[in-house]
KOLZAVO-531079 format. One record per residue (C-alpha): x, y, z; residue in three letters. Coordinates in steps of 0.2 Angstrom, whole numbers, plus 2048, in hexadecimal, padded with zeros to 3 digits. Example, Ala and Ser with C-alpha at 12.3 -4.5 7.8 and 13.67 -1.06 7.14 Angstrom:
2
+-----+-----+-----+--------+
!   u !   v !   w ! residu !
+-----+-----+-----+--------+
! 83E ! 7EA ! 827 !    ALA !
! 844 ! 7FB ! 824 !    SER !
+-----+-----+-----+--------+
# end
This chain:
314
+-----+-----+-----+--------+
!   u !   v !   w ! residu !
+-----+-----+-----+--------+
! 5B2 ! A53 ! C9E !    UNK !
! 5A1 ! A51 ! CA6 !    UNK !
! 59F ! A45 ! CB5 !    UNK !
! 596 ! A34 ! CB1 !    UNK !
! 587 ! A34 ! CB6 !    UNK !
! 577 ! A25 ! CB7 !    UNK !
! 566 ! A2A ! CB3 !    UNK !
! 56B ! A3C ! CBC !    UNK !
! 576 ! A34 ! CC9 !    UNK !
! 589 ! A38 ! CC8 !    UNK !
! 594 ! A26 ! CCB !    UNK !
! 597 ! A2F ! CDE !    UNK !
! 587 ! A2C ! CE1 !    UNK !
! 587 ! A1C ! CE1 !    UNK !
! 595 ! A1A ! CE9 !    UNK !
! 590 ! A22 ! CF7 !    UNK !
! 584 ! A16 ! CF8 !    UNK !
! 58F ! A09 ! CF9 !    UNK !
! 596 ! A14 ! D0C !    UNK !
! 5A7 ! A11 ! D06 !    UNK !
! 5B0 ! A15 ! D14 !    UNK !
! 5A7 ! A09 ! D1F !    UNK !
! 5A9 ! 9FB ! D12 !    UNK !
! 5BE ! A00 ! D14 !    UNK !
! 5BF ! 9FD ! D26 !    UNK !
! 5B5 ! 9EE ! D22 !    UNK !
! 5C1 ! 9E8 ! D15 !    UNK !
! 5D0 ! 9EB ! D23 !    UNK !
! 5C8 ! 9E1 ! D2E !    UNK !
! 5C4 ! 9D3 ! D22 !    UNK !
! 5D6 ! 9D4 ! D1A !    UNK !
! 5DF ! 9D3 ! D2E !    UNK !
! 5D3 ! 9C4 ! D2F !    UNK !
! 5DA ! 9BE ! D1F !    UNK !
! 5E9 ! 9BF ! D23 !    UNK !
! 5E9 ! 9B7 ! D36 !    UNK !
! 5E2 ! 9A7 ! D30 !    UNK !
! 5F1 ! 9A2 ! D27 !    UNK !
! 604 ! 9A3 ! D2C !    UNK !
! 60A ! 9A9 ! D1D !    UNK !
! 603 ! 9B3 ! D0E !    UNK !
! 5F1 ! 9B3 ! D07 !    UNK !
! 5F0 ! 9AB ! CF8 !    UNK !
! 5ED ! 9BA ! CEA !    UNK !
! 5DF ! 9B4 ! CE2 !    UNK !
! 5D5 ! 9B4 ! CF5 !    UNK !
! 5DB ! 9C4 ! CFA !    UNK !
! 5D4 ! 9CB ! CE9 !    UNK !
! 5C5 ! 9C0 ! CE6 !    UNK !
! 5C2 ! 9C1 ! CF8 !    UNK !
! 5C2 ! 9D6 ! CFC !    UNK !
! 5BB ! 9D8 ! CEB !    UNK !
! 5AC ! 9CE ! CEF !    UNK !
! 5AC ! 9D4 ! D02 !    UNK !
! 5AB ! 9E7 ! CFA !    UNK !
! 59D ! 9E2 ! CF0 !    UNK !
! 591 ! 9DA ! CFC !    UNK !
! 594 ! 9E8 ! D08 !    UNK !
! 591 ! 9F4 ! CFD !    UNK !
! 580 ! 9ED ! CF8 !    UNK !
! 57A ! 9EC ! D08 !    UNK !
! 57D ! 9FD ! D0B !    UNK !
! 576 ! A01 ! CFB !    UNK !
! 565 ! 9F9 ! D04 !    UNK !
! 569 ! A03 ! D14 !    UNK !
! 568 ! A14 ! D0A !    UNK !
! 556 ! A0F ! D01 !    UNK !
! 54C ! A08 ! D11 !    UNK !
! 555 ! A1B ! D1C !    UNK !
! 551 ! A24 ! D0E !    UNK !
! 542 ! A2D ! D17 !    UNK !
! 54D ! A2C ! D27 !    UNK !
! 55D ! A33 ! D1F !    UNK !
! 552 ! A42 ! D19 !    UNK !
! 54D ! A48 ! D29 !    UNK !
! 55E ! A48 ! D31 !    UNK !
! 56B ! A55 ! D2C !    UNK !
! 579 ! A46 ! D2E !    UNK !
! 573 ! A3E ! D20 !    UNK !
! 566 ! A47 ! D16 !    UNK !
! 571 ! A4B ! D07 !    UNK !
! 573 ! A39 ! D04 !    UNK !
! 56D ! A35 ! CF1 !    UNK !
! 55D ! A2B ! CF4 !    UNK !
! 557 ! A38 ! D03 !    UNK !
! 557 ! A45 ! CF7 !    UNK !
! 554 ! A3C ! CE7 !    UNK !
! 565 ! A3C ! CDD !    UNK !
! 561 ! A27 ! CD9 !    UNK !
! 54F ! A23 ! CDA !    UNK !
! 54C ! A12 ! CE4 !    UNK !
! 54C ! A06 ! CD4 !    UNK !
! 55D ! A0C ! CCE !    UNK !
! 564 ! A0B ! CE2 !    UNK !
! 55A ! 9F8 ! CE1 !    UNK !
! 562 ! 9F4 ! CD2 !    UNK !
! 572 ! 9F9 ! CD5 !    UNK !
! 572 ! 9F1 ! CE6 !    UNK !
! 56C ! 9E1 ! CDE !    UNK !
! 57C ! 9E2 ! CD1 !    UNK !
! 589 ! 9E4 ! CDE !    UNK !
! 583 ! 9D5 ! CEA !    UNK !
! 57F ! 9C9 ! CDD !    UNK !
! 593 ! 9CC ! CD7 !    UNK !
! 599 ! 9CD ! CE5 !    UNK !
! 591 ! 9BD ! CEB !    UNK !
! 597 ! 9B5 ! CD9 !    UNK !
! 5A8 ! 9BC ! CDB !    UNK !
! 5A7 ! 9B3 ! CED !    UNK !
! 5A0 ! 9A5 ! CE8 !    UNK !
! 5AA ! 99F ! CDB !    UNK !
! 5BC ! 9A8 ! CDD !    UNK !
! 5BC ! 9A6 ! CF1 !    UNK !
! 5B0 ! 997 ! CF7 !    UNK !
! 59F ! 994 ! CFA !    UNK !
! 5A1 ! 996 ! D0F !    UNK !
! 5A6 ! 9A9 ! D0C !    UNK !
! 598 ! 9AE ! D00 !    UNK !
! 58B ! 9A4 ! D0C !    UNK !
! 593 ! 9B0 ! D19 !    UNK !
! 591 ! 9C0 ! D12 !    UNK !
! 582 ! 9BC ! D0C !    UNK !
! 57A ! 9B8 ! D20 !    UNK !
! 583 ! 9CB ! D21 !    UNK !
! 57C ! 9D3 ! D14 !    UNK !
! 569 ! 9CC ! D19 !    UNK !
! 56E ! 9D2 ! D2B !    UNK !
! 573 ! 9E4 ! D29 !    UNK !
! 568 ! 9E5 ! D18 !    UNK !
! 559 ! 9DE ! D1D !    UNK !
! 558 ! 9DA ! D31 !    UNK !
! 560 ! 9EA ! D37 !    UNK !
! 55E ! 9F8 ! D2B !    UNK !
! 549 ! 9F1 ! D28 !    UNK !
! 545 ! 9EB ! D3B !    UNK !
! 550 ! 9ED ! D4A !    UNK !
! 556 ! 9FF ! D44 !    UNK !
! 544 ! A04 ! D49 !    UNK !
! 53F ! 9F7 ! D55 !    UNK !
! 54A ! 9FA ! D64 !    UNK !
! 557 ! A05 ! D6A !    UNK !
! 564 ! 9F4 ! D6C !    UNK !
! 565 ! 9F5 ! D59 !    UNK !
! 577 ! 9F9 ! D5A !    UNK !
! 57A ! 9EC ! D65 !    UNK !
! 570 ! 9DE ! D5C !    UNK !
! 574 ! 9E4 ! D4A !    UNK !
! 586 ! 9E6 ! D4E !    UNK !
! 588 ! 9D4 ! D4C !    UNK !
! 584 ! 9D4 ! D3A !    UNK !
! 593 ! 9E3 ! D38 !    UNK !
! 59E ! 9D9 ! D41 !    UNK !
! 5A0 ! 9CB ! D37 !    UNK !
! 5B0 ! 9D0 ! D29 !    UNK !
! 5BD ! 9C7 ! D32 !    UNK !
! 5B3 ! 9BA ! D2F !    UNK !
! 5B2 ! 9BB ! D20 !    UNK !
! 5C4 ! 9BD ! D1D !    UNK !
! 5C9 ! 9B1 ! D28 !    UNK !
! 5BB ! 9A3 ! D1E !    UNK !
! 5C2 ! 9AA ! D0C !    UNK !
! 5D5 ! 9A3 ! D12 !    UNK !
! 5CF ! 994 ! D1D !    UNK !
! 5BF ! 98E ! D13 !    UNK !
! 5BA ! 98E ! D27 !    UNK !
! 5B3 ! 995 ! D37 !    UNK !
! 5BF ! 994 ! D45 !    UNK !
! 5C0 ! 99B ! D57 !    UNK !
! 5CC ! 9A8 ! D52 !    UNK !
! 5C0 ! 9AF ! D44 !    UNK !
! 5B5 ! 9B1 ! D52 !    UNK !
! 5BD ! 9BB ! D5E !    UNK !
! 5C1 ! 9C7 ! D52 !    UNK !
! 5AD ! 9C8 ! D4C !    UNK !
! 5AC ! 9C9 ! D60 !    UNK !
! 5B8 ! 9D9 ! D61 !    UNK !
! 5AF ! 9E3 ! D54 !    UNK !
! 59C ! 9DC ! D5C !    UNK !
! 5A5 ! 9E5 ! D6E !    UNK !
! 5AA ! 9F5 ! D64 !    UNK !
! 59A ! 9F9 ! D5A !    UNK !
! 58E ! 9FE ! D69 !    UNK !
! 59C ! A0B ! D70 !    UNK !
! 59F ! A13 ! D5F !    UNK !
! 58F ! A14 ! D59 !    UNK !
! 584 ! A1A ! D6A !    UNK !
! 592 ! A27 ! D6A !    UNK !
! 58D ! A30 ! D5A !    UNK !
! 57C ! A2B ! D5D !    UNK !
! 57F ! A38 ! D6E !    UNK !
! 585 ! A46 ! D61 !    UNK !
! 574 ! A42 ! D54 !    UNK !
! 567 ! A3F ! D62 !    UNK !
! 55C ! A4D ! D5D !    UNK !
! 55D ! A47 ! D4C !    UNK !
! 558 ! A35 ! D52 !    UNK !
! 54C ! A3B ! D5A !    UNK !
! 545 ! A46 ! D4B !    UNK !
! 546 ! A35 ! D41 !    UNK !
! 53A ! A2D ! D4E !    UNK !
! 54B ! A21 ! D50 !    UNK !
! 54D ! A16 ! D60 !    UNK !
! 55E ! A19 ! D63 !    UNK !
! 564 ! A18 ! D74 !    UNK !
! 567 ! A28 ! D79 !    UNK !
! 554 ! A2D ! D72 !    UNK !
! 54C ! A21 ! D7C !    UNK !
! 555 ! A1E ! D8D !    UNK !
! 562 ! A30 ! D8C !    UNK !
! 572 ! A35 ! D8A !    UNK !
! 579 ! A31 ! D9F !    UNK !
! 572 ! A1D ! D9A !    UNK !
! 579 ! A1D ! D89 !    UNK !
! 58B ! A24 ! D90 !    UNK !
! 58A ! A16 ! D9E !    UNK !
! 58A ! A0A ! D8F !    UNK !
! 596 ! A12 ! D86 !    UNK !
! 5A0 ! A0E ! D95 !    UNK !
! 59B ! 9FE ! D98 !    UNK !
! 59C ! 9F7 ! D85 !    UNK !
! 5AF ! A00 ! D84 !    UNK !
! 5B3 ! 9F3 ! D95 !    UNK !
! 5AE ! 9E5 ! D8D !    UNK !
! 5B5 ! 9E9 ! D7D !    UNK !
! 5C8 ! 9EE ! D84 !    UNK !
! 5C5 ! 9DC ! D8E !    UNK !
! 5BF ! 9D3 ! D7F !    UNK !
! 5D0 ! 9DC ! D75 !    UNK !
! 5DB ! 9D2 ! D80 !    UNK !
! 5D4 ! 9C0 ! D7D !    UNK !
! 5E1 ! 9BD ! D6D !    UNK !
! 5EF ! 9C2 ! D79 !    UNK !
! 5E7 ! 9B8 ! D88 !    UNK !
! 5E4 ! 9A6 ! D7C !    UNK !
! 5F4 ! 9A7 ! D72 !    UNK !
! 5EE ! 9AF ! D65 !    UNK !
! 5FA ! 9BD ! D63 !    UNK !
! 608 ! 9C4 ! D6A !    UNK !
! 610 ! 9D1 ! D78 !    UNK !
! 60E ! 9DF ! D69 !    UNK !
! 5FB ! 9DB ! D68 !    UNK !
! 5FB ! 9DD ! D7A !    UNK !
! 604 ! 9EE ! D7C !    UNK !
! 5F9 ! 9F4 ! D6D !    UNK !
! 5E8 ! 9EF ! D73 !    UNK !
! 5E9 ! 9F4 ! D85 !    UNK !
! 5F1 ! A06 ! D7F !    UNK !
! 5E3 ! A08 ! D71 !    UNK !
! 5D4 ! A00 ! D80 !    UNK !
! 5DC ! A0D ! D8D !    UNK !
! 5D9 ! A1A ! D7E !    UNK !
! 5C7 ! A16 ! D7C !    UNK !
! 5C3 ! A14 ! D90 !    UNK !
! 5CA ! A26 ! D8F !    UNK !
! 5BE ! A2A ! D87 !    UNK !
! 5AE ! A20 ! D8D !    UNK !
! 5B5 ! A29 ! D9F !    UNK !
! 5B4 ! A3A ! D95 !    UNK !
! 5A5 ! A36 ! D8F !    UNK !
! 59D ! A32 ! D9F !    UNK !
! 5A3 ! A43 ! DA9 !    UNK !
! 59A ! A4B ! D9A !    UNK !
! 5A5 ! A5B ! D9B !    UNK !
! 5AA ! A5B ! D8A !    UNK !
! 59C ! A5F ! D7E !    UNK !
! 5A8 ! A59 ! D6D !    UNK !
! 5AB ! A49 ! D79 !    UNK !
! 59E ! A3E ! D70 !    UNK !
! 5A5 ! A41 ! D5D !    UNK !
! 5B7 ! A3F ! D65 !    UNK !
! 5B1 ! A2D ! D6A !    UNK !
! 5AB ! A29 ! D59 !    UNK !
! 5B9 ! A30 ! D50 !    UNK !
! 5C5 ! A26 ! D5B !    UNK !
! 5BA ! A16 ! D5C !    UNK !
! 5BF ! A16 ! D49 !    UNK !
! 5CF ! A19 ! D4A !    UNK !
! 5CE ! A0D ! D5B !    UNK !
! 5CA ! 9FB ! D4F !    UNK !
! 5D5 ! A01 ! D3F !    UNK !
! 5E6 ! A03 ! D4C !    UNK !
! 5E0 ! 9F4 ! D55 !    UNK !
! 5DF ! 9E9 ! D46 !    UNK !
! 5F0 ! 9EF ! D3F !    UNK !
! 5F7 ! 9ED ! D4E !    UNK !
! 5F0 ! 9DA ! D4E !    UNK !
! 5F8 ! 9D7 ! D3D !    UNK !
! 608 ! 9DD ! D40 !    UNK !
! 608 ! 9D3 ! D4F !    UNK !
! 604 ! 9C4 ! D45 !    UNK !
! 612 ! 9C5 ! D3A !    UNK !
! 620 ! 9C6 ! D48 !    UNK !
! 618 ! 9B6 ! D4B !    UNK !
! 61B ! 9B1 ! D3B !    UNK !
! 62E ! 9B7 ! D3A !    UNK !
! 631 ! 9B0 ! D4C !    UNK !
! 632 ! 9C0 ! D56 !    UNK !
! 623 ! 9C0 ! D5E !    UNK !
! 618 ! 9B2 ! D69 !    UNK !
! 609 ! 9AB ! D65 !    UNK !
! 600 ! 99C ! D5C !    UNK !
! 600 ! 99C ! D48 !    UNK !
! 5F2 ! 994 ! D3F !    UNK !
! 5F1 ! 984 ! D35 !    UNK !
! 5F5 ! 983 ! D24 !    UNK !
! 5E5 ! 97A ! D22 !    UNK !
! 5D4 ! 97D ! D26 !    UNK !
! 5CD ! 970 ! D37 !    UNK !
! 5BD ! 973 ! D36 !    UNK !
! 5B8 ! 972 ! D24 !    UNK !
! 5A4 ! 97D ! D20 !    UNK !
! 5A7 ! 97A ! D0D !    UNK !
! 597 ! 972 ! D0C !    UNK !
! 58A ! 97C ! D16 !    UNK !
+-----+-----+-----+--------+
# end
């Protein structure tokens, strides 16, 4: 049987668009913060409704992300077999496709979740979408830093699905994954400089070098494994959180100090590929610790069965 194909474009096209496996580690995070706002189970209908919808904004944005690189994307060997960089989807099917999945995702949100989470993601989808991938991409080598922000929001977005509010703990968590973005990133940004610097890209190893970037790598990976502690330090979570995050922040600091000695040329994709692994243990590890809670084995605060600060209405 032949593939499916869309005006010339097989359906992995378009999903390829959509950067699937960043929209999964967006849905882990989203569905830990699910899951930590309430001290039970998450009602069904939110965890479906809710992911579903998450997925679908994502995805769109990236959709976005892929049209306004495509020049980029072809002039760097990372990327340049993506499906708009060589023409597989032309920009109007890419625009409407993004446009189909947002505007579901947004209904799904919307009206099977609450309004506070669609609001959410949509803020999300105009910061990556829009703000990063059209202006601070190629304005200034803090890009990372700044855009990170918009990435770091799904445990937000989980947490507002369940609660129908934004607390402190949602926060923290958003504060985690803004700590860890600079350190994964600038590392695979340290393997691609001379791509970056092909695509007239600002990235920080382009514009002030590798020494200055690893120094940062360094100093972002101190204040993310400080940052990994605060749920253990306010009450948040319990002994197991603890033992995880400062063996998984030890793990990463390795690797910052590797980075740093630069005596390893395979040290920079080491960091990225454990910088992924890095947030998926930690949030895990986070959830499991969550549920001792709940059974009574472990310390820690649980969370109200209902919402304090109630955003229904913004």
């Amino acid at each position: 049987m032949s593939e499916l194909t869309i005006a010339g474009a097989s359906w992995r096209d378009y999903l390829e668009m959509t950067k699937p496996r960043v929209v999964l580690l967006m849905l882990l995070c989203a569905l830990v913060g699910m899951f930590l706002a309430v001290p039970g189970m998450v009602p069904w209908n939110v965890l479906v409704f809710g992911l579903t919808g998450i997925a679908l904004v994502a995805g769109s944005a990236a959709v976005v992300n892929h049209i306004a690189d495509a020049e980029i994307d072809a002039r760097m060997a990372r990327t340049r077999a993506r499906p708009v960089a060589t023409g597989r989807v032309d920009t109007t099917a890419a625009l409407t496709f993004s446009a189909v999945t947002g505007i579901a995702g947004m209904v799904v949100l919307y009206f099977g979740v609450n309004p506070l989470t669609a609001w959410l993601n949509l803020a999300s989808w105009i910061g990556y979408g829009l703000i990063y991938t059209l202006f601070l991409k190629r304005a200034t080598p803090q890009n990372i830093v700044i855009g990170g922000l918009f990435g770091a929001a799904p445990p937000l977005f989980g947490w507002a699905a369940v609660s129908n509010s934004i607390e402190p703990g949602a926060l923290l968590l958003v504060l985690i994954i803004f700590a860890w973005t600079p350190p994964h990133f600038w590392a695979l940004a340290l393997e691609r400089k001379s791509e970056y610097e092909t695509a007239d890209i600002p990235m920080l190893p382009v514009t002030h070098g590798d020494a200055y970037t690893r120094w940062h790598i360094l100093f972002y990976t101190l204040i993310l494994f400080a940052g990994s502690l605060l749920p253990f330090v306010i009450g948040m979570s319990g002994l197991l959180y603890l033992a995880g995050a400062t063996a998984l922040g030890g793990g990463f600091l390795y690797w910052a100090v590797v980075l740093l000695r630069n005596r390893n040329p395979r040290a920079p994709m080491e960091t990225f590929r454990y910088s992924i692994l890095y947030l998926m243990l930690l949030f895990i590890v986070l959830l499991v610790d969550h549920y001792l809670v709940v059974a009574g084995i472990g310390t820690g605060f649980l969370p109200a069965a209902e919402p304090t600060i109630s955003l229904t209405g913004v």
